[in-house]
Each structure stands twice: as structure tokens, then as C-alpha cells.
VMD Tcl script that builds the backbone (N, CA, C; Angstrom):
set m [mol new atoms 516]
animate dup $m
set s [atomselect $m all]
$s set {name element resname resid chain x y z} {
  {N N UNK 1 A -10.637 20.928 -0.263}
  {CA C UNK 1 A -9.292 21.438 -0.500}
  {C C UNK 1 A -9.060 21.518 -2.003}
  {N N UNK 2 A -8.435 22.273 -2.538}
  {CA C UNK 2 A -8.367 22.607 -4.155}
  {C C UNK 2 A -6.738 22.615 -3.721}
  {N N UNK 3 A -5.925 22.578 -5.382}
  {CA C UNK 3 A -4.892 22.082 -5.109}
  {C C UNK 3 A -3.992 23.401 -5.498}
  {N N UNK 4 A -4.721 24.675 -5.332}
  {CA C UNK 4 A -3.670 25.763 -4.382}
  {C C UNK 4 A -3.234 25.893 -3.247}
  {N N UNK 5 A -3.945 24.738 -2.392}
  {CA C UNK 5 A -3.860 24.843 -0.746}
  {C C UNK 5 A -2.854 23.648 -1.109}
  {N N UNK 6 A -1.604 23.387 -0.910}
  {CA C UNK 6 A -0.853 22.188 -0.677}
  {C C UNK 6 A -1.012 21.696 0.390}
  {N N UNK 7 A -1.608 20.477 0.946}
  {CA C UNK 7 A -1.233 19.876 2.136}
  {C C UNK 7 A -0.014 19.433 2.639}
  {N N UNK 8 A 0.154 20.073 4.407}
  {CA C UNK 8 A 1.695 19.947 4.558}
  {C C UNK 8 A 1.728 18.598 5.364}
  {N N UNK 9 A 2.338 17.868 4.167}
  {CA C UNK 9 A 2.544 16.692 5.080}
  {C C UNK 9 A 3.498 16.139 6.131}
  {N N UNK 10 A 3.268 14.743 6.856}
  {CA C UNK 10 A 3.958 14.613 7.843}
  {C C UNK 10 A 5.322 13.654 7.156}
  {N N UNK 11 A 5.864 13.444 8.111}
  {CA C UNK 11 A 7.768 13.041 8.082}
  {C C UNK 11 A 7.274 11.317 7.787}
  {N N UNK 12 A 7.569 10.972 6.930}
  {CA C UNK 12 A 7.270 9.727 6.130}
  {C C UNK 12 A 7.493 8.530 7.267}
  {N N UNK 13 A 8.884 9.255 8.150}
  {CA C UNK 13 A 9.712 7.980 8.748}
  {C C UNK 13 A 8.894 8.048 10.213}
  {N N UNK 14 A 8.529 9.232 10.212}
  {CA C UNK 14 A 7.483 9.277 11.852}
  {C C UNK 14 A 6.402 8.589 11.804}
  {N N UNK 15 A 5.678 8.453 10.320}
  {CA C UNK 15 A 4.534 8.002 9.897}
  {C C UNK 15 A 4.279 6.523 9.764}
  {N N UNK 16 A 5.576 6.276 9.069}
  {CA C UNK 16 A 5.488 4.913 9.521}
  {C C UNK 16 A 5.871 4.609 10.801}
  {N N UNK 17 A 6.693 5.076 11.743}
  {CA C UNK 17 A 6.624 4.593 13.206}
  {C C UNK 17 A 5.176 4.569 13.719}
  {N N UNK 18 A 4.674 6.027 13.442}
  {CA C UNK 18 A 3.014 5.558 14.087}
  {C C UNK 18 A 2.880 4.116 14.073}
  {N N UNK 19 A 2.294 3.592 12.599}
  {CA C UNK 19 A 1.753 2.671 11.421}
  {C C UNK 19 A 2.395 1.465 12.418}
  {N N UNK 20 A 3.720 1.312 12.647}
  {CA C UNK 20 A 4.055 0.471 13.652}
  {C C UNK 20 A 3.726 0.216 14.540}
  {N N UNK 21 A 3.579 1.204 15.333}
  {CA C UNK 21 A 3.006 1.160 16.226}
  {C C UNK 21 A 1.156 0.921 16.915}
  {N N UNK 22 A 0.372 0.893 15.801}
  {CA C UNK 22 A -1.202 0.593 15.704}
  {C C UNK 22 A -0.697 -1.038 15.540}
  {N N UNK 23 A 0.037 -1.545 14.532}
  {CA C UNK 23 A 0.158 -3.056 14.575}
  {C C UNK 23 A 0.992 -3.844 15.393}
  {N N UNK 24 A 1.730 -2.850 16.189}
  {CA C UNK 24 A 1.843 -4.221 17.043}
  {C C UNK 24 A 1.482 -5.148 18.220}
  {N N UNK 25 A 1.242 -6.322 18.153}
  {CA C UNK 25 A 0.387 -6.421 18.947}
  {C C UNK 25 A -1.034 -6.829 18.249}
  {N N UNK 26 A -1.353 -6.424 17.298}
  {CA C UNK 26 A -2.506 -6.577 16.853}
  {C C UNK 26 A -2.301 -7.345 15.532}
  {N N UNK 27 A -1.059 -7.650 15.091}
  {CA C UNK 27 A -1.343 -8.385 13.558}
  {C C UNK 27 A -0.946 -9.471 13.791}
  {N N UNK 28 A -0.885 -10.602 13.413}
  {CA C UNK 28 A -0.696 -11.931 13.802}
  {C C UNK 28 A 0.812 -11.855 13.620}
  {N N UNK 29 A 1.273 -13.227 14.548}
  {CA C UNK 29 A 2.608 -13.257 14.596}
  {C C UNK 29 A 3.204 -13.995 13.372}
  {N N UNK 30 A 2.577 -14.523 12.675}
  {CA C UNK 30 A 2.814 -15.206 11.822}
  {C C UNK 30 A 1.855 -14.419 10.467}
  {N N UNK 31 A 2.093 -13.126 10.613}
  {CA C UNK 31 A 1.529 -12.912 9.555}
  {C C UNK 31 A 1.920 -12.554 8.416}
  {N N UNK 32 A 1.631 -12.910 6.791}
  {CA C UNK 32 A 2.731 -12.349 5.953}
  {C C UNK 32 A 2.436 -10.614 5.383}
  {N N UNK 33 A 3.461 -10.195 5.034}
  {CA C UNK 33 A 3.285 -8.832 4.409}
  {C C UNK 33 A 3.248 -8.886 2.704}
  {N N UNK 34 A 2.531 -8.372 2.376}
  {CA C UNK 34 A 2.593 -8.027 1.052}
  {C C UNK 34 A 2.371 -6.899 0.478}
  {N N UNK 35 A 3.695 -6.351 -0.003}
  {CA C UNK 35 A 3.903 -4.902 -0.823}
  {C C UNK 35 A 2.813 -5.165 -1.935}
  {N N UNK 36 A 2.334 -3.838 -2.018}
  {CA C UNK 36 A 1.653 -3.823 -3.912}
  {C C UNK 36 A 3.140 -2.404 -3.939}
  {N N UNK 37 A 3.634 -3.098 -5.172}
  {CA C UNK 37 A 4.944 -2.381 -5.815}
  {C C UNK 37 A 4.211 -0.381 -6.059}
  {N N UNK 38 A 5.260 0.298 -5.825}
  {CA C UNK 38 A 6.335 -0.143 -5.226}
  {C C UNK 38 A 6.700 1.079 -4.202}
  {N N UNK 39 A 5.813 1.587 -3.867}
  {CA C UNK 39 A 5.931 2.727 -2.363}
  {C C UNK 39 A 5.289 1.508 -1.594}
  {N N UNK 40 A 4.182 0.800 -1.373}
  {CA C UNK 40 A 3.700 -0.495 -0.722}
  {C C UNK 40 A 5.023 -1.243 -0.455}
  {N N UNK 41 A 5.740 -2.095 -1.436}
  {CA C UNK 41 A 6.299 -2.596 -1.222}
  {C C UNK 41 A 7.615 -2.482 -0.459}
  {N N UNK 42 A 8.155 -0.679 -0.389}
  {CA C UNK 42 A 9.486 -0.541 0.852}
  {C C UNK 42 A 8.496 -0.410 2.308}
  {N N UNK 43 A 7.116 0.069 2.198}
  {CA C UNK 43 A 6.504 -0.067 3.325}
  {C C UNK 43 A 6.594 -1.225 3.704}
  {N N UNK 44 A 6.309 -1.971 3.258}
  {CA C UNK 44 A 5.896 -3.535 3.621}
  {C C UNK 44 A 7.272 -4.400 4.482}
  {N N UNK 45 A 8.600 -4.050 3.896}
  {CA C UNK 45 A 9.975 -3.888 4.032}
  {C C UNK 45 A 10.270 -4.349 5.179}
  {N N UNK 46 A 9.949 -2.607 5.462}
  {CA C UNK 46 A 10.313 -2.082 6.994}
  {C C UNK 46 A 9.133 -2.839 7.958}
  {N N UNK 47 A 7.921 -2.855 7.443}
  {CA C UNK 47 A 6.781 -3.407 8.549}
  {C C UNK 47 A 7.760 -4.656 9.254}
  {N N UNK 48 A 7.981 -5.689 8.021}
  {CA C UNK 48 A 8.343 -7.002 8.326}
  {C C UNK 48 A 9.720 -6.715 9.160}
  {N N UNK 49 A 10.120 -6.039 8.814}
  {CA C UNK 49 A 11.857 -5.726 9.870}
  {C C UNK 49 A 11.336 -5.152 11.240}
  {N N UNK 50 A 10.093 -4.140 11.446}
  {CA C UNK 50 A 9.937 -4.045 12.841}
  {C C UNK 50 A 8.988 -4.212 13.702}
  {N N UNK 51 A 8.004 -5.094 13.063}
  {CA C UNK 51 A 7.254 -5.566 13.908}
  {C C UNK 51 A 7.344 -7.073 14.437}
  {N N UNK 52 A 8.050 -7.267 15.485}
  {CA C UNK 52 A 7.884 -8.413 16.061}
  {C C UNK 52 A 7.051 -9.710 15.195}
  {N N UNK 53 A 7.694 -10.642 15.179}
  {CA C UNK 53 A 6.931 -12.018 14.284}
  {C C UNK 53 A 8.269 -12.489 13.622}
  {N N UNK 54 A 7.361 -13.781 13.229}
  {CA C UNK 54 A 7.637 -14.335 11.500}
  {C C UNK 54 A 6.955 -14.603 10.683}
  {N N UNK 55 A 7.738 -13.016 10.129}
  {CA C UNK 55 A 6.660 -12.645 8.723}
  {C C UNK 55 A 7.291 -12.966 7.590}
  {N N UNK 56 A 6.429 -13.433 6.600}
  {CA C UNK 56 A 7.233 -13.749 5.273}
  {C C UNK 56 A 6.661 -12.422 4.507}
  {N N UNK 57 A 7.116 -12.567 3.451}
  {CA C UNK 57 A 7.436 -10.416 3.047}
  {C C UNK 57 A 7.446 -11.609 1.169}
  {N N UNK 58 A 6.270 -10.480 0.663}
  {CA C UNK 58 A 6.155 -10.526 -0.777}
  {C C UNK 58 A 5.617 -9.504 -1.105}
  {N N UNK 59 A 5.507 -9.638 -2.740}
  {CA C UNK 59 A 5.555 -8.433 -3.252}
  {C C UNK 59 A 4.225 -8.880 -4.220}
  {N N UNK 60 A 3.254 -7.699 -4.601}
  {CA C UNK 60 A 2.581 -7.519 -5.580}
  {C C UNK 60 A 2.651 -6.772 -6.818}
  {N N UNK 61 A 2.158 -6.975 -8.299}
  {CA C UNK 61 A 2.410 -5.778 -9.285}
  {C C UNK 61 A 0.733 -5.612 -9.821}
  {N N UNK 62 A 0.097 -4.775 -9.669}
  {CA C UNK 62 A -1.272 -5.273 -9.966}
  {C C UNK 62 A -1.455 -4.410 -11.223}
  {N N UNK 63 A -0.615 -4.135 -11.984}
  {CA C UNK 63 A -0.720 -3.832 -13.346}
  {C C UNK 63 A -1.715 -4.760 -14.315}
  {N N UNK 64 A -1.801 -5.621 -14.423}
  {CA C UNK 64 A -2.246 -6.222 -15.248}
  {C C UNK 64 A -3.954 -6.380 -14.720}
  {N N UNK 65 A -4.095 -6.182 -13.479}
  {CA C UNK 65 A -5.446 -6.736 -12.609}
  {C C UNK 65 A -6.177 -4.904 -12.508}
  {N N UNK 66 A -5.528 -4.317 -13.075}
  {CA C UNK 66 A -6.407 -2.850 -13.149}
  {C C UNK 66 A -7.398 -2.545 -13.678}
  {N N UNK 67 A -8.551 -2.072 -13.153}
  {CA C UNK 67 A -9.516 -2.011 -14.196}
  {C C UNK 67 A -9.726 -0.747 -15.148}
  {N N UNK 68 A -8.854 -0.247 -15.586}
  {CA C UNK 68 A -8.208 0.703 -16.469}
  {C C UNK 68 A -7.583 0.472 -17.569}
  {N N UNK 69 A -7.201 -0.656 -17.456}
  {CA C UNK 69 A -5.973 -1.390 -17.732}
  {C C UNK 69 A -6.523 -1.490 -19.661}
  {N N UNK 70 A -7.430 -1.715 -19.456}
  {CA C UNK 70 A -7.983 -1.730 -21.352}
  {C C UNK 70 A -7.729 -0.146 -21.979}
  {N N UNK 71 A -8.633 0.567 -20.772}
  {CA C UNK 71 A -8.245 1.557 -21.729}
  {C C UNK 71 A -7.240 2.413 -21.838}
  {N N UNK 72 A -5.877 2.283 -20.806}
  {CA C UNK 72 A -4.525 3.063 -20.438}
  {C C UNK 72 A -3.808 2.325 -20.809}
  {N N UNK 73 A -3.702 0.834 -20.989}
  {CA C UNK 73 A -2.306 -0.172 -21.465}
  {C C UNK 73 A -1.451 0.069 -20.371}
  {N N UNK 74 A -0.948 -0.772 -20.439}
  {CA C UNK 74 A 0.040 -0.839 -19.480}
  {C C UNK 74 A 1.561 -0.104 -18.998}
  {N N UNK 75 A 1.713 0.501 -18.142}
  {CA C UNK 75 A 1.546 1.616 -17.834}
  {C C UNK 75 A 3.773 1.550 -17.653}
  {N N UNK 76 A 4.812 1.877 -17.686}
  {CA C UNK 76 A 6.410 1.258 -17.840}
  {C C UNK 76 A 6.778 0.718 -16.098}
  {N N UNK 77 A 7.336 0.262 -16.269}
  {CA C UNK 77 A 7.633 -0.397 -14.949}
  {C C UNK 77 A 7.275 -1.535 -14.085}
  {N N UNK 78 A 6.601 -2.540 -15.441}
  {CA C UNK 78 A 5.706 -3.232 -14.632}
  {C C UNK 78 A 6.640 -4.758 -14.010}
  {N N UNK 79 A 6.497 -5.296 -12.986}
  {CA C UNK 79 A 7.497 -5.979 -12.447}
  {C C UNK 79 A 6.501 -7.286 -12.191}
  {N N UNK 80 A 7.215 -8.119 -11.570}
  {CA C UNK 80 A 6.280 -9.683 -11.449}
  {C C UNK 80 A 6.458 -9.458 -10.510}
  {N N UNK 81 A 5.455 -10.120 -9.552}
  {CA C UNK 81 A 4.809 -10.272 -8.711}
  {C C UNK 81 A 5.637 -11.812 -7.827}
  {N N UNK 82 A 5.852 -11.027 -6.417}
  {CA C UNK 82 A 7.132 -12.571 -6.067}
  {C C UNK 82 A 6.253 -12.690 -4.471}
  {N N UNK 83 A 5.280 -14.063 -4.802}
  {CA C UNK 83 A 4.936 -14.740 -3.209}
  {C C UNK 83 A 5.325 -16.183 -2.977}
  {N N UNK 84 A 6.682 -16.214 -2.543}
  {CA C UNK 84 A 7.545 -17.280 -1.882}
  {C C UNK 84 A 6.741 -17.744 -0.758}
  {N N UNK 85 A 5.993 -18.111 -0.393}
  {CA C UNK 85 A 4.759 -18.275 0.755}
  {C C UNK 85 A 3.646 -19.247 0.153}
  {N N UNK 86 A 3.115 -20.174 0.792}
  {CA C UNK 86 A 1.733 -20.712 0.469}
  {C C UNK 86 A 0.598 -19.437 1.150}
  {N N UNK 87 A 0.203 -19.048 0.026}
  {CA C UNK 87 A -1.202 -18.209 0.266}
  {C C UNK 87 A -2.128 -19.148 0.665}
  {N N UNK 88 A -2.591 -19.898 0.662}
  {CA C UNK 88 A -3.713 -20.853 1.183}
  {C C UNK 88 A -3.697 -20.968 2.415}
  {N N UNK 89 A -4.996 -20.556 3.241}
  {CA C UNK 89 A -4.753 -20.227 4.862}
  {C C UNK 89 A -3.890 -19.181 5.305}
  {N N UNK 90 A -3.298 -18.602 4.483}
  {CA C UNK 90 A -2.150 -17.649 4.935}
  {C C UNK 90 A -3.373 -16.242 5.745}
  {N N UNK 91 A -2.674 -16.105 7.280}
  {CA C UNK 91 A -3.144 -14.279 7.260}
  {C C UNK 91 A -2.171 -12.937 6.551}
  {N N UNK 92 A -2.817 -12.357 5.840}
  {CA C UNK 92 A -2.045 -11.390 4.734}
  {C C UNK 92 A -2.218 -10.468 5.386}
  {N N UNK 93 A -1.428 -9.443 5.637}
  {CA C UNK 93 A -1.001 -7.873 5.315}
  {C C UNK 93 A -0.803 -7.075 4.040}
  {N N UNK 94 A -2.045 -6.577 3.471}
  {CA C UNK 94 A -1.638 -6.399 2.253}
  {C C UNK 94 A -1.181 -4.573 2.963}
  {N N UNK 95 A -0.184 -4.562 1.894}
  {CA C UNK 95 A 0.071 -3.400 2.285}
  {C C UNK 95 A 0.501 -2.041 1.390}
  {N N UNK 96 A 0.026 -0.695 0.941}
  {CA C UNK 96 A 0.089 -0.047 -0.026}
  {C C UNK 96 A 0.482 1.210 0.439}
  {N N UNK 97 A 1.273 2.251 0.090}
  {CA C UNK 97 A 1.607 3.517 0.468}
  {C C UNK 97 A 0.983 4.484 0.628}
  {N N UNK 98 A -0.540 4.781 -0.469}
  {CA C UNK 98 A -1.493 5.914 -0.001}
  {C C UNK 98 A -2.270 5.247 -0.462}
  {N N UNK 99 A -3.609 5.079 0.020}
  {CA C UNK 99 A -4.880 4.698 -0.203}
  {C C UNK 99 A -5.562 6.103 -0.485}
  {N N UNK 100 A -6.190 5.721 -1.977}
  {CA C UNK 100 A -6.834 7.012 -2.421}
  {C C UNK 100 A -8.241 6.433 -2.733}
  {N N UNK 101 A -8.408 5.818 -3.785}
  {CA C UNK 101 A -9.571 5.603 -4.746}
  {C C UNK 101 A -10.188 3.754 -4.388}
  {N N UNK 102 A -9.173 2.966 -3.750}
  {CA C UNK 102 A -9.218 1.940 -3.058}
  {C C UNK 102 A -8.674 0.945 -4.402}
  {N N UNK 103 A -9.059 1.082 -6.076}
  {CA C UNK 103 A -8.445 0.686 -7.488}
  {C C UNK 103 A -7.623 -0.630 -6.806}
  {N N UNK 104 A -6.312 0.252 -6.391}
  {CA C UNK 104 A -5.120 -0.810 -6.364}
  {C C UNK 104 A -5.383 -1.966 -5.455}
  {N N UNK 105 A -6.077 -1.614 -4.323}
  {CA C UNK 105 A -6.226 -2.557 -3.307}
  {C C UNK 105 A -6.880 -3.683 -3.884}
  {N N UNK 106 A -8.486 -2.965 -4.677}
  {CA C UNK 106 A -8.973 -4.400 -5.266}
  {C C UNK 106 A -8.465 -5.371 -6.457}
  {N N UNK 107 A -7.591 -4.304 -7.032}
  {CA C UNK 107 A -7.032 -5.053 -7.798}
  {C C UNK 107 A -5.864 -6.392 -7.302}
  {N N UNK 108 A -5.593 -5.430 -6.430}
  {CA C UNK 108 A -3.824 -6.456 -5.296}
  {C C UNK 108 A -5.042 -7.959 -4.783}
  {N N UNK 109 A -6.506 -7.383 -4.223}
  {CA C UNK 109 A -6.858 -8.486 -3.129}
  {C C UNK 109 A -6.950 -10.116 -4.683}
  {N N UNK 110 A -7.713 -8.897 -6.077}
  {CA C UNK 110 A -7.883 -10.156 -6.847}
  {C C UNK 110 A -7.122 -11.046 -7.389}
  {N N UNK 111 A -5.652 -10.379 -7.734}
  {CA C UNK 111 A -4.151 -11.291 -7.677}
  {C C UNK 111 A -3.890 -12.244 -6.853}
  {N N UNK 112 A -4.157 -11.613 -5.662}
  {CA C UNK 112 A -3.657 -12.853 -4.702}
  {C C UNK 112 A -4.445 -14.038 -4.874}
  {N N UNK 113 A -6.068 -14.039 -5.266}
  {CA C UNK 113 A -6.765 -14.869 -5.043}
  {C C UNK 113 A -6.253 -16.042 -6.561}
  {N N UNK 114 A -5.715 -15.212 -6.955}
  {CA C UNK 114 A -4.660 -15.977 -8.290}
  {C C UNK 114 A -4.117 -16.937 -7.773}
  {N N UNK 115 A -3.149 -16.469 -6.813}
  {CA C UNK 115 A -1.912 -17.736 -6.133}
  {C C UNK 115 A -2.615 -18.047 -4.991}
  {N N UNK 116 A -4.201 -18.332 -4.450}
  {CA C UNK 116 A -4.472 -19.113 -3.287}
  {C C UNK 116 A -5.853 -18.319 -2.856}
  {N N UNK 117 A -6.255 -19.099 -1.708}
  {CA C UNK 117 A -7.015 -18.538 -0.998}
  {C C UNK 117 A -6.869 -18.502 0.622}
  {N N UNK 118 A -6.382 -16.968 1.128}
  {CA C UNK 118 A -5.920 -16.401 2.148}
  {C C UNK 118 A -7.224 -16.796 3.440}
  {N N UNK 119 A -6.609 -17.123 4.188}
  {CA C UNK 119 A -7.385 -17.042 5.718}
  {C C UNK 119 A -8.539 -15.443 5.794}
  {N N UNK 120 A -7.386 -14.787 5.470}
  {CA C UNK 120 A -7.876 -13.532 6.091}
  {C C UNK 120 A -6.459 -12.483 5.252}
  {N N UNK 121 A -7.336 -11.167 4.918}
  {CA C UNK 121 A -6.716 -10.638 4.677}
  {C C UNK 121 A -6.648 -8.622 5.264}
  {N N UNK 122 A -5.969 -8.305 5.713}
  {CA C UNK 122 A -5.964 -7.080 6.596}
  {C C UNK 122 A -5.146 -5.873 5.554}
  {N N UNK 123 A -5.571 -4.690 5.554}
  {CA C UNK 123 A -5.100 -3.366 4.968}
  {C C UNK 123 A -4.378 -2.788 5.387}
  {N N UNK 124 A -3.003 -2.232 5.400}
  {CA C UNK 124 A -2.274 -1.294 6.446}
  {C C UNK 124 A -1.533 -0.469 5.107}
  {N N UNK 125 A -1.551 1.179 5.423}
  {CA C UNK 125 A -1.626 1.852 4.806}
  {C C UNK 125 A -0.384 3.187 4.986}
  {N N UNK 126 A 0.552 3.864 4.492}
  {CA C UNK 126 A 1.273 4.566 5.501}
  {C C UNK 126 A 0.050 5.936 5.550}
  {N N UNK 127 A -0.554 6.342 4.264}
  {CA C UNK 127 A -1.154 7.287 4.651}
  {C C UNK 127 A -2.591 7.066 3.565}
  {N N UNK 128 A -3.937 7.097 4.255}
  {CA C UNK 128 A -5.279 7.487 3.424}
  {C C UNK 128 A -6.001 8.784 3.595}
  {N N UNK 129 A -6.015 9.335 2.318}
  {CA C UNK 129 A -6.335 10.364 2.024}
  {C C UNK 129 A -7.243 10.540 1.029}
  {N N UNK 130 A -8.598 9.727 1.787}
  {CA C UNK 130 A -9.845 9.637 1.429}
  {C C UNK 130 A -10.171 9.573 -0.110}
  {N N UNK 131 A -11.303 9.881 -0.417}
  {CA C UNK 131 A -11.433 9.894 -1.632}
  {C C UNK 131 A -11.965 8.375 -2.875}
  {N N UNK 132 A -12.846 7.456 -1.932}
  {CA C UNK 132 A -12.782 6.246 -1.511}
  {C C UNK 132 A -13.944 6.574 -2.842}
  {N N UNK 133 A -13.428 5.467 -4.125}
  {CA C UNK 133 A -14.394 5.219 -5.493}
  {C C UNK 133 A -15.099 3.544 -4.795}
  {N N UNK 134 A -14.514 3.062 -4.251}
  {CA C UNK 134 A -14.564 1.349 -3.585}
  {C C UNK 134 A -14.756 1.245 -2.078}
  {N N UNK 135 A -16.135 0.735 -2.285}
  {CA C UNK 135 A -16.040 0.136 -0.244}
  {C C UNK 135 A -14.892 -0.529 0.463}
  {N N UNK 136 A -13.608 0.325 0.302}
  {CA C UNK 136 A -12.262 -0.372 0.978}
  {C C UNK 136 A -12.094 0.314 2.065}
  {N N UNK 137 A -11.752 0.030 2.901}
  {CA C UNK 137 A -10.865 0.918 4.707}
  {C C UNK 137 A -9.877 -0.145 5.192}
  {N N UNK 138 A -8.879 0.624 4.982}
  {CA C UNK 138 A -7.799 0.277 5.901}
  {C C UNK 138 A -7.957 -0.384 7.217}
  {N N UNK 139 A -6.983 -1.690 7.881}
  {CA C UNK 139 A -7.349 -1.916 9.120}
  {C C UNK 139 A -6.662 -0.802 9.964}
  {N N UNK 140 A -5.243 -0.528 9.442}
  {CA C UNK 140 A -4.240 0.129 10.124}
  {C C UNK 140 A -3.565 1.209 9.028}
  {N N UNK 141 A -3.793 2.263 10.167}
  {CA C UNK 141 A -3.408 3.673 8.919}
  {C C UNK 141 A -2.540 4.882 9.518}
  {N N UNK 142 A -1.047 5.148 9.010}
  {CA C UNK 142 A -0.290 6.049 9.626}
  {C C UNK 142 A -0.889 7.090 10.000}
  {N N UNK 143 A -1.546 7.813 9.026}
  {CA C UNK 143 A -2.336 8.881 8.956}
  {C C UNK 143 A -2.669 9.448 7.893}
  {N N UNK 144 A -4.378 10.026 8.242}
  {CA C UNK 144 A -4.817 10.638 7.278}
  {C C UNK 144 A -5.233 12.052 6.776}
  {N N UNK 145 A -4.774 12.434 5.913}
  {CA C UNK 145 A -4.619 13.633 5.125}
  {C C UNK 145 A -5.810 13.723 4.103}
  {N N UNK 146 A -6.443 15.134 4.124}
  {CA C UNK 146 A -6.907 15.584 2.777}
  {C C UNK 146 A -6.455 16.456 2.046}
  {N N UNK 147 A -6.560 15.835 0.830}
  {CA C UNK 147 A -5.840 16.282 -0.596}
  {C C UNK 147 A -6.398 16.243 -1.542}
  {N N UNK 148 A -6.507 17.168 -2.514}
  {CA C UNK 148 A -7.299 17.658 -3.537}
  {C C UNK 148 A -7.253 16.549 -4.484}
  {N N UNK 149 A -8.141 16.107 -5.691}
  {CA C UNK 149 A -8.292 14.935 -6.441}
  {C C UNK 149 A -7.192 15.530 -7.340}
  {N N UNK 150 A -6.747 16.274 -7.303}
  {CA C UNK 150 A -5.965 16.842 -8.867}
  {C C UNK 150 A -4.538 16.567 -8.161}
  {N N UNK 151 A -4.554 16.505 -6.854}
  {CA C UNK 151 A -2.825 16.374 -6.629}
  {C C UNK 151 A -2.958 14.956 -5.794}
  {N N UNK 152 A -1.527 14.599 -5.813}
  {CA C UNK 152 A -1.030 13.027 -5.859}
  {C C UNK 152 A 0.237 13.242 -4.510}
  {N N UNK 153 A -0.148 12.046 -3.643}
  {CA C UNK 153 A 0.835 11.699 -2.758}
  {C C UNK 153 A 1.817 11.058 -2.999}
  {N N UNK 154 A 3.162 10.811 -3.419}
  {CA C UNK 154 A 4.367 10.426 -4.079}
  {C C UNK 154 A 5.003 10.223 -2.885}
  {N N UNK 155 A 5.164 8.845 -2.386}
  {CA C UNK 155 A 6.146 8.248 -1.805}
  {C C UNK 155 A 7.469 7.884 -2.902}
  {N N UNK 156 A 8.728 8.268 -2.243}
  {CA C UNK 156 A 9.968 7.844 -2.113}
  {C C UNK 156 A 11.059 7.515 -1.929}
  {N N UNK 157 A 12.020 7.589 -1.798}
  {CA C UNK 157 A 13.492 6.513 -0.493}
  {C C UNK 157 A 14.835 7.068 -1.183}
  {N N UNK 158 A 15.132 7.790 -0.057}
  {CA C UNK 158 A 16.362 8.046 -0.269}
  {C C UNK 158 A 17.424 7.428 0.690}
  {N N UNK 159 A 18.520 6.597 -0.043}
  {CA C UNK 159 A 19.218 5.786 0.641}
  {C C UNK 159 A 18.506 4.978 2.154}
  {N N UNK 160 A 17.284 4.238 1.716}
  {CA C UNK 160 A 16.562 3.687 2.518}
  {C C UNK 160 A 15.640 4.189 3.750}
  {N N UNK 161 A 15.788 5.704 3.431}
  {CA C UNK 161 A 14.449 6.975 4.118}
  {C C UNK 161 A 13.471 6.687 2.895}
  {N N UNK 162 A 12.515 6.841 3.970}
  {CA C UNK 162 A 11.375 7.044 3.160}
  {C C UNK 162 A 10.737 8.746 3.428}
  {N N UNK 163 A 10.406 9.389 1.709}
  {CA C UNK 163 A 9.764 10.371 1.666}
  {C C UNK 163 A 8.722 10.809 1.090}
  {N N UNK 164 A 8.191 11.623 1.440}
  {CA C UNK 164 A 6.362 11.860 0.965}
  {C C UNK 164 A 6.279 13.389 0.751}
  {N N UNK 165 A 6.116 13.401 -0.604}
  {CA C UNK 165 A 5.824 14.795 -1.629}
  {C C UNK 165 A 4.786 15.140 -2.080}
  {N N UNK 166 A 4.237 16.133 -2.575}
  {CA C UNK 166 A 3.064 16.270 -3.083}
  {C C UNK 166 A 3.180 16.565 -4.505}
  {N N UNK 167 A 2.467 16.053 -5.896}
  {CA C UNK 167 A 2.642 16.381 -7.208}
  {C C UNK 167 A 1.096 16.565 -7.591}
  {N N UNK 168 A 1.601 17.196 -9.092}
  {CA C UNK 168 A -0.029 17.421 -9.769}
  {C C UNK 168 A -0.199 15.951 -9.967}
  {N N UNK 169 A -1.214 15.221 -10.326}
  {CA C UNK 169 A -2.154 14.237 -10.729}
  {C C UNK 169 A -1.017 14.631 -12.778}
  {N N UNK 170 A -0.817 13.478 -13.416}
  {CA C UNK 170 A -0.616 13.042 -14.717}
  {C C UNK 170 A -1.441 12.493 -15.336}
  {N N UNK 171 A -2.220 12.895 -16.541}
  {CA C UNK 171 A -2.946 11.810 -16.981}
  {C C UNK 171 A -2.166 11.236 -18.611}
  {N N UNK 172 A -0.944 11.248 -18.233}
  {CA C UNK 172 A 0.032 9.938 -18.507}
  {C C UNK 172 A -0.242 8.773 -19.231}
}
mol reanalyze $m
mol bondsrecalc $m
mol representation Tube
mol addrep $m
């Protein structure tokens, strides 16, 4: 796909119902969620509000854990990282808005190993759209789309909807 063909994507809020619907039932009841900021993190939100459990709900910023990070600096918006939870033994939901290049994920899994060491840790994704630089796969994935390397999936929330746009790639 080249990025004259726009991919037409699906309804953000259907997408995550899928995404709901693959986990429930299947993620522990006691399992926690963790946003990587910050399309991850309203995913992560809603996971913990509708999937059955008690889930404790934190947040990741993996700015600093990028391996880019030397040569881009750090990039505006960068927020701290809030896990109110003992990570030690914990089962995690890490959870991120588009899985592209897999970057953020390894960067999110090596943070956590900052504040503990997790039981187990599981991927849930609203949408992957391949393109995999890192042996990462999602456990649980709304759906997946292909999209040209030059254009970018942009999750965002309007008055607590979630929406999914397509933009050029910034090299910002």
C-alpha cells in the first residue's frame, strides 16, 4: 500500500468493542491494565471499565526508555509514569493504541521491569498494522489494517469517543 491509497478505517468505538470482546473471559480477573500514554492509556481506561474483574489501571510514559531517544531528545509532552499497584507477581495488560514497529512496547515492557518483576505480561492492542522492526505480537487485537510506512494511525477522544485518523508520518 503506498500512501495515495488511504486506508479506510474502522469506527474506533466498534473496535474497541471487538478488543473487548477477544478479552473477556480470557484475561485474568485480577488483572492490571497498563496504558503506554497516551492513545494506550484512554484504551486501557475503557478496557478496565468493561471488562469484568478487579483491575487496577496504570499508566506508562516510555519516553525516556526509547531507543531513539539519544538521537531525537525528548520529544514535548512527556508525563510520569503512575503504577499505584505492586508489579511484583502482578499479571499485566500492557496496553497501546496501534502497534506498528513494536519500539514502544519494548520500551513500555523495560520500564515496568523498573518498578518490579511481573508474573506475566500480555499485549492488547486497539489496532496492528504490521510493520513489525521487533519480535512483538499482540495477545489481543481489535483489528488489523495495512498502512503505508509513510502514514500514521492517530488515535483521539472526543468528549470521551474515541477516534482513529489517518496522517502523514512527521519526522518532527
Amino acid at each position: 500500500m503506498t500512501s495515495n491509497e488511504t486506508p479506510e478505517l474502522p469506527d474506533a468505538e466498534a473496535t474497541l468493542l471487538a478488543l473487548v470482546e477477544r478479552m473477556r473471559g480470557a484475561v485474568a480477573f485480577d488483572a492490571a491494565f497498563v496504558g503506554i500514554y497516551s492513545g494506550g492509556a484512554w484504551v486501557a481506561e475503557r478496557l478496565a471499565e468493561l471488562i469484568p474483574g478487579n483491575h487496577s489501571l496504570g499508566f506508562i510514559d516510555v519516553s525516556y526508555y526509547r531507543d531513539d531517544y539519544a538521537r531525537t531528545g525528548l520529544k514535548g509532552g512527556a508525563r510520569r509514569s503512575e503504577l499505584k499497584f505492586d508489579v511484583d507477581g502482578a499479571t499485566i495488560v500492557l496496553v497501546d493504541d496501534v502497534l506498528f514497529t513494536g519500539r514502544s512496547v519494548r520500551a513500555a515492557i523495560n520500564e515496568l521491569f523498573d518498578f518490579g518483576r511481573p508474573a506475566c505480561i500480555e499485549l492488547a492492542v486497539l489496532i496492528d498494522r504490521g510493520g513489525r522492526e521487533l519480535p512483538i505480537e499482540a495477545d489481543y487485537v481489535g483489528a488489523r489494517l495495512g498502512v503505508a510506512r509513510d502514514l500514521s494511525i492517530v488515535l483521539s477522544r472526543d468528549n470521551g469517543r474515541l477516534l482513529l485518523t489517518v496522517e502523514p508520518v512527521t519526522n518532527a
